[in-house]
C-alpha positions, 0 to 999 in steps of 0.5 A: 324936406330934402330942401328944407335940410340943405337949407339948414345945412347951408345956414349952419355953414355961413353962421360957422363962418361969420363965427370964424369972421368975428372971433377976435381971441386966438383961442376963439379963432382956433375954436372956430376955425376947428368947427368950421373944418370939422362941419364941411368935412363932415358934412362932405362925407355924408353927402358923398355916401348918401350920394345926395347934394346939399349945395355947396355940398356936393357928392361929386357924381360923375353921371348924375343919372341912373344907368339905363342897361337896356339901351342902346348906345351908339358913338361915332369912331374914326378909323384910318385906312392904309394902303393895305387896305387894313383898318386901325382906329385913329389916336382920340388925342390926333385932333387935339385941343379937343378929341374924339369925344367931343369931335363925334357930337360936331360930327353927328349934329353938323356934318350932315347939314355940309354941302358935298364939298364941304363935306370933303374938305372936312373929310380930308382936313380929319385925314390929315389930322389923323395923318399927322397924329398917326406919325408922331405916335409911329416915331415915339412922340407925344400927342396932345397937351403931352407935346409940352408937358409930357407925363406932367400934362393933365389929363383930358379924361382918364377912360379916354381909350387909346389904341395899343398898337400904331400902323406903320403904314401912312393912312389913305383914307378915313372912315366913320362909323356908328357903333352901337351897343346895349350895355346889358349884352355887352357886358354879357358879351364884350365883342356883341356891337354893330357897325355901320359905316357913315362914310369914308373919305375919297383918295 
């Protein structure tokens, strides 16, 4: 039935356009062009309160599944080390064009699978990413696709997290770590996480 609906849904919007296509009279055309407007709105706004997609209708849903509370969720977090031994965590625009977002799923699925030497070169290649992006941001300048545009540029994604504070020190070292959380606890809890240390660059 829920296909049988869109279907129809579907149809009534391309019949609402040949109607627009072929009405020739100026007030034919407004007519049409009204109906037209008024159908997709209308039919936008149920699709988004309902929460149910009717192609090409669709409700937007930023994560198309039900939220598992009871989970455990883990992400990969890169942290640079200064000479004070003191730990900050890596801006997530210092590896743009992409970001930590993205570089953790490279990370967890590939870096495993390097040789020893590999892996120190890609170690000492995200240093000095970090490196880099740590400078720019102690001398008040921008990251990312901001170098250019400034507060103009679009945003990768919004909840992307950035750290407050910014060590004056430059980074010696990087390290990689799993942290891990239930959303339930966490929320109970926000500091209740676990931290596992995956591996670290050598000076």
């Amino acid at each position: 039935m829920p296909h049988l609906l869109s279907l129809l849904l579907f149809a009534v919007f391309l019949a609402l356009g040949l109607r627009l296509r072929w009405a020739t009279a100026e007030r034919s055309r407004q007519r049409a062009t009204r109906a037209l407007i008024g159908y997709t709105v209308g039919v936008s706004l149920a699709v988004a309160v309902s929460q149910r997609d009717a192609w090409p209708f669709t409700s937007y849903t930023l994560a198309g599944f039900p939220a598992q509370v009871d989970r455990t969720i883990c992400r990969t977090e890169f942290v640079g080390v200064d000479d004070a031994g003191e730990e900050g965590r890596v801006d997530p625009y210092s590896w743009s064009p992409v970001y930590d977002s993205i570089l953790q799923y490279w990370f967890e699925q590939e870096y495993r699978r390097l040789s020893e030497g590999e892996k120190a070169d890609t170690l000492r290649f995200l240093l000095d990413r970090a490196e880099a992006g740590r400078r720019r941001r102690a001398a008040g300048r921008e990251l990312g696709f901001a170098r250019r545009l400034g507060s103009l540029h679009a945003r990768y994604w919004w909840m992307l997290r950035r750290p407050a504070v910014v060590s004056e020190g430059p980074y010696r070292a990087l390290r990689v770590y799993a942290v891990c959380w239930v959303p339930r606890e966490r929320f109970l809890d926000p500091s209740r996480e676990t931290r596992r240390l995956v591996t670290e660059s050598r000076p």
